[in-house]
C-alpha positions as a printed Julia matrix, in Angstrom:
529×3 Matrix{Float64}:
 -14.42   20.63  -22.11
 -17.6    18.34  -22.54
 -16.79   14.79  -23.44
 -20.73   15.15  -25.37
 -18.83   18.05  -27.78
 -16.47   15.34  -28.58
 -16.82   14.19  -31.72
 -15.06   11.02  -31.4
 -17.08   10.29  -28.49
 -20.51   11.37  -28.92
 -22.32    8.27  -30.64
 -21.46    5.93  -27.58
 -22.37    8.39  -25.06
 -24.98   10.05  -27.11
 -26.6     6.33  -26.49
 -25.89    6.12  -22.87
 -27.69    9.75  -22.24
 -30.68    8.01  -23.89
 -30.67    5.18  -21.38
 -29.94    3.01  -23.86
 -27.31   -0.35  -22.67
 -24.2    -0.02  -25.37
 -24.15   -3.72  -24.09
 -24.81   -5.93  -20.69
 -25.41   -8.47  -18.79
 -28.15  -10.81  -18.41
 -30.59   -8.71  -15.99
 -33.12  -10.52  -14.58
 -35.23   -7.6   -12.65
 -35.12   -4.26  -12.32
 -33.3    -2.25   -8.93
 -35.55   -2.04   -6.2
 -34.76    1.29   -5.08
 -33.49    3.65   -7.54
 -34.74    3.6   -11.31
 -32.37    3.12  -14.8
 -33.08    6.16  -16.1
 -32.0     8.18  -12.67
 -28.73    6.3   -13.01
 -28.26    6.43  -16.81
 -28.56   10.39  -15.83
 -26.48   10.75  -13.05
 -23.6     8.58  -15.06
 -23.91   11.01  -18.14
 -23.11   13.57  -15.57
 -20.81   12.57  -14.38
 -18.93   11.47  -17.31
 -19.7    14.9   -18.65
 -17.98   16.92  -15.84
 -15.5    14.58  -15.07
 -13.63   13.75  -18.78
 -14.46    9.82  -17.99
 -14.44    7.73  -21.39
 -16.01    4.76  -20.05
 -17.95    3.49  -17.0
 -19.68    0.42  -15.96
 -22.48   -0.06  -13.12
 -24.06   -3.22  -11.54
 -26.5    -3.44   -9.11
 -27.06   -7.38   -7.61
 -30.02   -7.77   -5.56
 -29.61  -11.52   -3.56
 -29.64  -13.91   -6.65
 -30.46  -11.12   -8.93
 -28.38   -8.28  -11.54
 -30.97   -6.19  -11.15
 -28.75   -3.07  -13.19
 -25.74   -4.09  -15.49
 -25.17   -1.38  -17.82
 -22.08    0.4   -19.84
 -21.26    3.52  -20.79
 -19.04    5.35  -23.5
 -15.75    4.07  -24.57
 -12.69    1.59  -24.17
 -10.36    4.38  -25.19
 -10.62    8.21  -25.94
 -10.72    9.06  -29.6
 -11.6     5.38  -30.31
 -15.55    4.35  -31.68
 -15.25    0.63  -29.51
 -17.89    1.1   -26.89
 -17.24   -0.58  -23.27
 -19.3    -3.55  -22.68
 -20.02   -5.94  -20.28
 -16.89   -7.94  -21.61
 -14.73   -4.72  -21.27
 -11.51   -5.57  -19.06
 -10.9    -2.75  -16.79
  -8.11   -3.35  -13.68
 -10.18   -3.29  -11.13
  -6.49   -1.96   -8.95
  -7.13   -2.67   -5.28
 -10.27   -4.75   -5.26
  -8.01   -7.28   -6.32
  -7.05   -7.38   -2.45
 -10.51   -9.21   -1.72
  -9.56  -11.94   -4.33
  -6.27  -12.31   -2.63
  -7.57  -13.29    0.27
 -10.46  -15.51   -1.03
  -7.35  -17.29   -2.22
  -6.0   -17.49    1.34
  -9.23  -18.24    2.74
 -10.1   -21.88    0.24
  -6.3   -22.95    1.73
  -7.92  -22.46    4.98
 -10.91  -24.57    4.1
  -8.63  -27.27    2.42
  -6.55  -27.43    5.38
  -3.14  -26.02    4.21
  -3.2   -22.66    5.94
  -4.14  -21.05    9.36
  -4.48  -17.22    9.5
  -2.43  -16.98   12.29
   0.12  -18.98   10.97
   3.26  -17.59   11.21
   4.72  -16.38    8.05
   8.44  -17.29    8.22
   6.54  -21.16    8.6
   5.76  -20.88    5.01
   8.28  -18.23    3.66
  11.38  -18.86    5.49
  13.47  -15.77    4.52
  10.44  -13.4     5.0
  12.27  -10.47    7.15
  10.96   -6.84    8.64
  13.0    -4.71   10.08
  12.21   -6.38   13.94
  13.31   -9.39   14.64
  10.73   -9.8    17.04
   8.49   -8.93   14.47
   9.43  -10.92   11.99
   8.74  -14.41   14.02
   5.69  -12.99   15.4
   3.96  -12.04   12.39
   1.03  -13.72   11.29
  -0.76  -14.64    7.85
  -3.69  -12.48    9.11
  -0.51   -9.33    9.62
  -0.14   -9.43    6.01
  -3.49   -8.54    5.3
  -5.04   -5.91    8.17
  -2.71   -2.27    7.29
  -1.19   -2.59   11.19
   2.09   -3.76   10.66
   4.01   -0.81   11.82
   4.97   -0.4     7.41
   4.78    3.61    7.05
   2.12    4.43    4.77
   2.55    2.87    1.39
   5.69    1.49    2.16
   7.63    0.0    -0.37
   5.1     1.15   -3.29
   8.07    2.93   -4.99
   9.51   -1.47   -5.86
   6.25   -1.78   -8.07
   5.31    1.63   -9.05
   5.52    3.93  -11.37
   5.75    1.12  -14.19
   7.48   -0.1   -15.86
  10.68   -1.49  -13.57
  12.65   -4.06  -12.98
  11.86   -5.37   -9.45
  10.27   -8.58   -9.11
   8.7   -10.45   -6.47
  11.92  -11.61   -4.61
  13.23   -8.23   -4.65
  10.03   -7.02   -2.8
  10.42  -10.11   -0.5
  14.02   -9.29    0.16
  13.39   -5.36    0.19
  11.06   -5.46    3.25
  13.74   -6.07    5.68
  14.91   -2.43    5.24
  11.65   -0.56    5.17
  11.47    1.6     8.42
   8.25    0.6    11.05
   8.19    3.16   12.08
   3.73    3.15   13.1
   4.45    0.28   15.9
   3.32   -3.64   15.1
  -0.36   -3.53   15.81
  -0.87   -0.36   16.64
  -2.69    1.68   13.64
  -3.9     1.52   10.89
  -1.53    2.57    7.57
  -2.37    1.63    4.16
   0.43   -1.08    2.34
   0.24   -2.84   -0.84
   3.73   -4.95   -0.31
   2.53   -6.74    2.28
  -0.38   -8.16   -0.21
   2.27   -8.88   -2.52
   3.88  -11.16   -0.31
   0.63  -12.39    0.31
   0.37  -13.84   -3.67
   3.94  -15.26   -2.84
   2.27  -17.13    0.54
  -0.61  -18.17   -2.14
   2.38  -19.62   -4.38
   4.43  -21.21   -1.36
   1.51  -23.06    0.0
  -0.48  -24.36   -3.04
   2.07  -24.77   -5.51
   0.66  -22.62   -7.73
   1.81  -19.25   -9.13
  -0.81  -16.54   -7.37
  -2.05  -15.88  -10.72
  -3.08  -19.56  -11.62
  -4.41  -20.2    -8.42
  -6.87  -17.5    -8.73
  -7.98  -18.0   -12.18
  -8.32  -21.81  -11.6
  -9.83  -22.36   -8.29
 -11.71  -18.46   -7.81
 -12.59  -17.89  -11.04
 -13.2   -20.7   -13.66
 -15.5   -22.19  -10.92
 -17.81  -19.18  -10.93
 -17.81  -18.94  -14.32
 -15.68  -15.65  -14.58
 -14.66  -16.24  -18.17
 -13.67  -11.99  -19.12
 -11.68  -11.72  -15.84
  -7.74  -12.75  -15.71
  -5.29  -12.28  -12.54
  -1.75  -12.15  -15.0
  -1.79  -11.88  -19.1
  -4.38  -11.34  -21.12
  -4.71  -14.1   -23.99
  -4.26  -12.82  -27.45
  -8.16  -13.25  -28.28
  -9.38  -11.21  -25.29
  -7.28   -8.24  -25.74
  -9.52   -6.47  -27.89
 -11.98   -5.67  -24.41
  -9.05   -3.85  -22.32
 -10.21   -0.64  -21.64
  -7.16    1.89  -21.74
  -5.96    4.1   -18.68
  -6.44    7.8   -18.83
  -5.9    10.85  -17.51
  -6.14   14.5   -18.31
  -3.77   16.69  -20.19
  -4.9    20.13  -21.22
  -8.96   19.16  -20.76
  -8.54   16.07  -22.66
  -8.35   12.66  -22.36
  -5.57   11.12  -22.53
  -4.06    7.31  -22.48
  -1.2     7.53  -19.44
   0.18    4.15  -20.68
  -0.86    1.73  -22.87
  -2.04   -1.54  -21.18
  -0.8    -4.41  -23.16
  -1.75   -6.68  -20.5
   1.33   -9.08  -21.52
   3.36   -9.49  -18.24
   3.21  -11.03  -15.3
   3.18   -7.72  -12.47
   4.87   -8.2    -9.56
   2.36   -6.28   -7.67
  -0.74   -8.03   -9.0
  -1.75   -9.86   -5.89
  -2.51   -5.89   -4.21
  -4.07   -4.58   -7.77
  -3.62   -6.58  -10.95
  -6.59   -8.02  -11.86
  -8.33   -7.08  -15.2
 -11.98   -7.61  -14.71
 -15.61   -7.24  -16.63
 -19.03   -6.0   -15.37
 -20.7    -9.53  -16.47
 -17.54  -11.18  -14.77
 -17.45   -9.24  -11.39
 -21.5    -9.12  -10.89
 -20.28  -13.18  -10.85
 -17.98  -12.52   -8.1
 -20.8   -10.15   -6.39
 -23.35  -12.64   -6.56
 -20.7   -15.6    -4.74
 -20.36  -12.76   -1.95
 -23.77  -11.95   -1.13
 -24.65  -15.83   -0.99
 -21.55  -15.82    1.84
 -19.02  -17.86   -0.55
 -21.56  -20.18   -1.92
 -22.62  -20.03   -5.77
 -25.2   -21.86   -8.77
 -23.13  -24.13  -10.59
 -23.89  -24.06  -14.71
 -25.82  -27.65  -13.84
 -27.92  -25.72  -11.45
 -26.62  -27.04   -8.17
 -25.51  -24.97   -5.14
 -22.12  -25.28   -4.44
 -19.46  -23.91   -1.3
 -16.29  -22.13   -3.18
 -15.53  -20.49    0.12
 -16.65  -21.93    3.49
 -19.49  -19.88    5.58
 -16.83  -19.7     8.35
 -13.99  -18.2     6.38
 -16.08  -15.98    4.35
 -17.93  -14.41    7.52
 -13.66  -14.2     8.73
 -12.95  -12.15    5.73
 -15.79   -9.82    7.17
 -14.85   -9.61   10.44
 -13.32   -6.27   12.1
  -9.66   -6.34   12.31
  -7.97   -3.06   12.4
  -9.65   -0.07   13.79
  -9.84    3.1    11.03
 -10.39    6.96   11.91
 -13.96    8.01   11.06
 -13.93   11.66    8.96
 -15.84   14.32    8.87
 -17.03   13.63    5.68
 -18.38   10.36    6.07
 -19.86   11.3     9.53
 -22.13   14.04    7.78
 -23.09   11.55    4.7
 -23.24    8.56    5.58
 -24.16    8.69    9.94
 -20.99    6.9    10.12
 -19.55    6.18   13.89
 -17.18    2.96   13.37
 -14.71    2.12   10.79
 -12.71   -0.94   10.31
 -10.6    -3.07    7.85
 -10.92   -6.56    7.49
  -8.88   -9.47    5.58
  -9.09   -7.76    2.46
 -12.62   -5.5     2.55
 -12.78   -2.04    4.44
 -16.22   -2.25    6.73
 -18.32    0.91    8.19
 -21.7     1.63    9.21
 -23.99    3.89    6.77
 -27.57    4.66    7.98
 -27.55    2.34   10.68
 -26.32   -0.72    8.3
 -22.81   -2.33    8.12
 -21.57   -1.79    4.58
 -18.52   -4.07    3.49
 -16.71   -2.4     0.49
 -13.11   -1.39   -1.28
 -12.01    1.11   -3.67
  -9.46    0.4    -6.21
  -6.62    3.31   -7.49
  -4.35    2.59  -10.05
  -3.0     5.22  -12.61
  -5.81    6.08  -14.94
  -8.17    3.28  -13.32
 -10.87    3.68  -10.69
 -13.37    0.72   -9.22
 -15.53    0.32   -6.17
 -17.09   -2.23   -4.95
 -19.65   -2.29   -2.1
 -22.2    -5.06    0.04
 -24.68   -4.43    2.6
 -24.98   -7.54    3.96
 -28.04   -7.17    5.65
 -29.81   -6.15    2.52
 -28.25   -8.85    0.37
 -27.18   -6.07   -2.18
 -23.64   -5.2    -4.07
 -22.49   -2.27   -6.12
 -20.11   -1.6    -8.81
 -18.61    1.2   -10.5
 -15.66    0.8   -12.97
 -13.82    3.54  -14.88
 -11.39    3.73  -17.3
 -10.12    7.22  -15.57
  -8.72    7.7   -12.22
 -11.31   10.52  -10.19
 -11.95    9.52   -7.01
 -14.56   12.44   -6.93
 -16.46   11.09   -9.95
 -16.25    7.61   -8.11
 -17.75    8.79   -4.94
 -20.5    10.13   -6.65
 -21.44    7.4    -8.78
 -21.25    4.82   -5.48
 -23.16    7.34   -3.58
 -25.59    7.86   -6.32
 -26.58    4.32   -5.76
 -26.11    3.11   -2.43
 -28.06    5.8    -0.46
 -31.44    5.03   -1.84
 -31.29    1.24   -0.46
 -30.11    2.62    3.32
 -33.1     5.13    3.62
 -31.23    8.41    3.27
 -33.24   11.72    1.9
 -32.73   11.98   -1.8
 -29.52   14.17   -2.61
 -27.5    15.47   -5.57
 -24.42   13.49   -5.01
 -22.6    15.28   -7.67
 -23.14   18.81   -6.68
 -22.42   17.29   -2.75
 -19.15   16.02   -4.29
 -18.23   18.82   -5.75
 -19.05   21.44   -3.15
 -16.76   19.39   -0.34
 -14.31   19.32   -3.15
 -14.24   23.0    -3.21
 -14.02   23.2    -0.02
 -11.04   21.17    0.4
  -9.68   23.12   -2.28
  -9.95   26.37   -0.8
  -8.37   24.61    2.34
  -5.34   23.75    0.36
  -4.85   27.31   -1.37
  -4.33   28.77    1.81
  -2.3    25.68    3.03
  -0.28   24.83    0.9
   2.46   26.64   -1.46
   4.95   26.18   -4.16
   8.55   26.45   -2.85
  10.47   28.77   -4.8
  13.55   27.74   -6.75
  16.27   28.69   -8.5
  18.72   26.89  -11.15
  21.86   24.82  -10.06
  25.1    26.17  -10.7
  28.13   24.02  -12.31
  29.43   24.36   -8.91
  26.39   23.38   -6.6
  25.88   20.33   -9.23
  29.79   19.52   -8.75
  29.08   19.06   -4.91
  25.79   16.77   -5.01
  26.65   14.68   -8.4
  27.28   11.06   -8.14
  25.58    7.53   -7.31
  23.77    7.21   -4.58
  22.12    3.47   -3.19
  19.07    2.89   -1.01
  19.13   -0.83   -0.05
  15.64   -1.76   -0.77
  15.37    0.33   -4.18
  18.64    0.56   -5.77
  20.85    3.46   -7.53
  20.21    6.26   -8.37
  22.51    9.35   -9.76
  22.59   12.98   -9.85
  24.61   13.94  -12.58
  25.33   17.46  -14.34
  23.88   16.86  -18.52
  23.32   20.03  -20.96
  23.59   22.31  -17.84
  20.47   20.84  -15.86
  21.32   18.54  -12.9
  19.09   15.63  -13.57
  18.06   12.35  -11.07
  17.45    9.26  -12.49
  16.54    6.01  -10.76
  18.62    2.77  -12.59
  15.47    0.75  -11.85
  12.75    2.36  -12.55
  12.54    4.36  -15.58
   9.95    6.83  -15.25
  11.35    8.44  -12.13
  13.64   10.84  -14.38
  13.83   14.21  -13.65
  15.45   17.56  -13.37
  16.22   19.31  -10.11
  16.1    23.05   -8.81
  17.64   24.83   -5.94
  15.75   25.98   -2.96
  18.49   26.08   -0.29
  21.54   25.09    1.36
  21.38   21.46    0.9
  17.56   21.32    0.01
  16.7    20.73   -4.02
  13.59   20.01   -5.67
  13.02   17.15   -8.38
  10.16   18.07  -11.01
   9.38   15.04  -12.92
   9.44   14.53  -16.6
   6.4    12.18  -16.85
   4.29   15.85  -15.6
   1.73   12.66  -14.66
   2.92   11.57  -11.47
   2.06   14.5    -9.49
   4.28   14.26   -6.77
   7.95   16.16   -7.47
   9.92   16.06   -4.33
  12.43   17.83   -2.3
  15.65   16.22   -2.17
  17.76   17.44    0.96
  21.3    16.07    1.04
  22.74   14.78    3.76
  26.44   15.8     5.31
  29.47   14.18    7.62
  30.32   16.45   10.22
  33.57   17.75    7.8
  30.21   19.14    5.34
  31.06   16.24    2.61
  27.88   15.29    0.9
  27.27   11.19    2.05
  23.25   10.59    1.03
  20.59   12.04    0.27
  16.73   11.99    1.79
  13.33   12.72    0.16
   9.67   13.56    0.76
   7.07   14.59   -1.85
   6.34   18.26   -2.22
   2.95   17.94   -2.21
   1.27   16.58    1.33
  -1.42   15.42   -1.21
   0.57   13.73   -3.67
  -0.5     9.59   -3.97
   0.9     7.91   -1.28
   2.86    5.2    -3.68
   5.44    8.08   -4.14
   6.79    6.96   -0.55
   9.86    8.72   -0.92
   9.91    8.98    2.87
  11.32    5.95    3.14
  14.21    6.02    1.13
  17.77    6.23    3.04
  20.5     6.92   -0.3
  24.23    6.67    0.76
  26.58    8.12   -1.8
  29.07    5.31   -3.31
């Protein structure tokens, strides 16, 4: 279905196929390389295939926002049009302001990145002992621990639940390493988490504070908070959505009240005037113009160029090979870093249920991009960041979207003939007698299979979203489907025997090889109490 048909949505985006700002920031000039209009098109587009209710775009140029624009709506079915004061969670991008926060302790003396962590958290445990004394500030923030990929996720998502940051602390100790300490490259999010908790232990201040006070206030980030939203600004969140039979649809409402465990890896709620703020600090290599006009250092030249520097080595795909002339690929402290057209770009994507954001530098062009959605589609956010990077490297002018869509189709096709349903059956009374019970992981609590209204249902005690009921496949092996039909990732549950054939745990993995890695149900170990 066409978000234009919509008739709840048509005057806002109506305006944005007209190239007309719904409302932005201050811009001073106009992009050197690719005109409004092609942009204004390519976001109706996209918007228009995609479902997406509301986007933002900025484009800074050194000391310039050369393109600060914002398209369609806060929430589907609503008439509030995003602005440049429209909060979106910007989800992993957060990461960078984590380590900014890391990086000003540096400058004031308080921290070393290769401190070691148990220094400054003294109960911080991994499953090594070796590990644990050996690991480093700079560990927590590189994706080379050893963690599994997404380890952990499943302590701070789906939301709600009740773990908090010392159960995520505590919880690490049982996670498997199973990638080897330094050795490759796997995605985390807990380790960042513990990285707010570092902020905390070293400057007093919780994570959240810190950032706002010493990051952001300086800069002059006023519609950007790292924990609650204040009453008066809550009227700018843009809502989370995904898609449910074409439409639209709000996953969960974001009431931006609590303080998230998990917000040092992806809490922050952020606007296109206050992020082309944060883009601006960046590209100047930590420095920024005070509001008396001044120059002044928020982050030292040294530690910002650290931030930037190569620290874990990344695979190189196929994809970005063909696009982008890629041949190296890296992560830093915080930023992922790769070479398109023959220049280093500096970037990170941000995934959170519903949300999508991007942000990208080319440091030798003194540029910065931004894309921010209020739907999670990675396609539609690889075609928007595409859309305007390519014309500033030199690249031949292409149709991102189609180019998007084609390799999706591709992959799709790859994944018909890959990948296949298992086939089920339903539990009898007397196979749900044998597997019912409580089972406990140590890092993520209890959960029980029990026998209600003749389904046999699993339900975790601590997070309340992972409810479900389960099917037979065979012998031991079950399947899980999910109430909330949003996660995407049921999973096979095979339970585990003693050698007499009594049922003593239970193991998991999702169904779906391409289900989102938070669902890291690999890494659970349940034994039956």
């Amino acid at each position: 279905m066409s978000l234009f048909t919509m008739k709840t949505a048509v005057k806002p985006l109506a305006l944005a196929l007209a190239g007309l700002s719904l409302s932005c920031a201050a811009v001073q000039a106009e992009p050197s390389k690719i005109s409004g209009e092609k942009i204004d098109r390519t976001v109706a587009q996209v918007m228009d295939e995609y479902a997406i209710p509301g986007v933002v775009i900025g484009i800074v140029e050194g000391d310039d926002v050369t393109f600060a624009e914002a398209y369609g709506v806060q929430e589907y079915g609503d008439a509030v049009a995003v602005s440049d004061k429209t909060l979106f969670k910007i989800a992993s991008v957060t990461k960078n302001f984590t380590t900014a926060a890391l990086a000003l302790l540096v400058d004031q003396g308080k921290l070393n990145w290769d401190d070691r962590v148990i220094d400054h958290i003294p109960e911080f445990r991994t499953q090594d002992p070796w590990i644990t004394r050996e690991f480093r500030v700079r560990d927590l923030l590189i994706h080379s621990s050893g963690l599994n990929l997404g380890a952990g996720d499943l302590m701070f998502w789906p939301t709600p639940n009740d773990f908090t940051r010392a159960d995520i602390l505590k919880g690490l100790q049982y996670l498997p390493m199973d990638g080897g300490f330094r050795s490759r490259y796997a995605y985390d999010n807990i380790l960042y988490v513990l990285a707010g908790e570092l902020t905390e232990r070293v400057s007093g201040q919780r994570w959240e504070t810190f950032v706002e006070e010493q990051l952001m206030r300086p800069l002059g980030m006023e519609y950007c908070f790292a924990g609650p939203v204040p009453e008066e600004y809550k009227q700018y969140i843009a809502q989370p959505h995904g898609t449910i039979d074409d439409t639209p649809t709000v996953v969960r409402r974001d009431f931006a009240e609590e303080y998230l465990p998990s917000a040092p890896a992806g809490g922050i709620r952020c606007s296109l005037r206050a992020m082309t703020k944060w883009m601006k600090m960046h590209i100047n290599r930590g420095s920024y113009t005070a509001a008396d006009g001044s120059t002044q250092q928020l982050i030292s030249a040294a530690q910002h160029a650290e931030m930037w520097k190569p620290q874990t080595l990344m695979n190189v795909g196929s994809r970005a090979y063909e696009w982008d002339n890629t041949h190296f690929a890296a992560y830093g402290l915080g930023w992922r870093m790769h070479d398109v057209d023959g220049l280093l770009r500096i970037h990170h994507t941000g995934t959170l249920h519903g949300m999508n954001a991007y942000l990208s530098f080319f440091p030798e062009l003194d540029t910065g991009y931004l894309v921010l959605m209020n739907k999670a589609n990675s396609d539609a956010r690889t075609a928007l960041m595409q859309t305007l990077i390519k014309p500033y490297t030199g690249s031949e002018e292409r149709d991102w979207v189609a180019a998007v869509q084609e390799w999706r189709a591709q992959a799709n096709a790859y994944r018909a003939e890959t990948f296949k349903e298992p086939e089920t059956q339903a539990v009898t009374a007397e196979q749900a007698a044998q597997v019912s019970g409580d089972y406990v992981d140590p890092w993520f609590g209890k959960a029980t299979v029990s026998w209600q209204d003749g389904q046999l249902r699993w339900r975790s005690h601590r997070s309340e979203r992972l409810v479900g009921t389960m099917e037979h496949m065979k012998g031991n092996t079950y399947v899980v489907r999910w109430d909330d039909r949003t996660h995407h990732a049921d999973a096979y549950v095979r339970f585990t025997t003693t050698m007499a054939g009594d049922i003593q745990g239970m193991v998991m993995e999702p169904i779906d090889p391409a289900a989102d890695f938070s669902f890291d149900f690999e890494d659970l170990r349940f034994e039956k109490r």
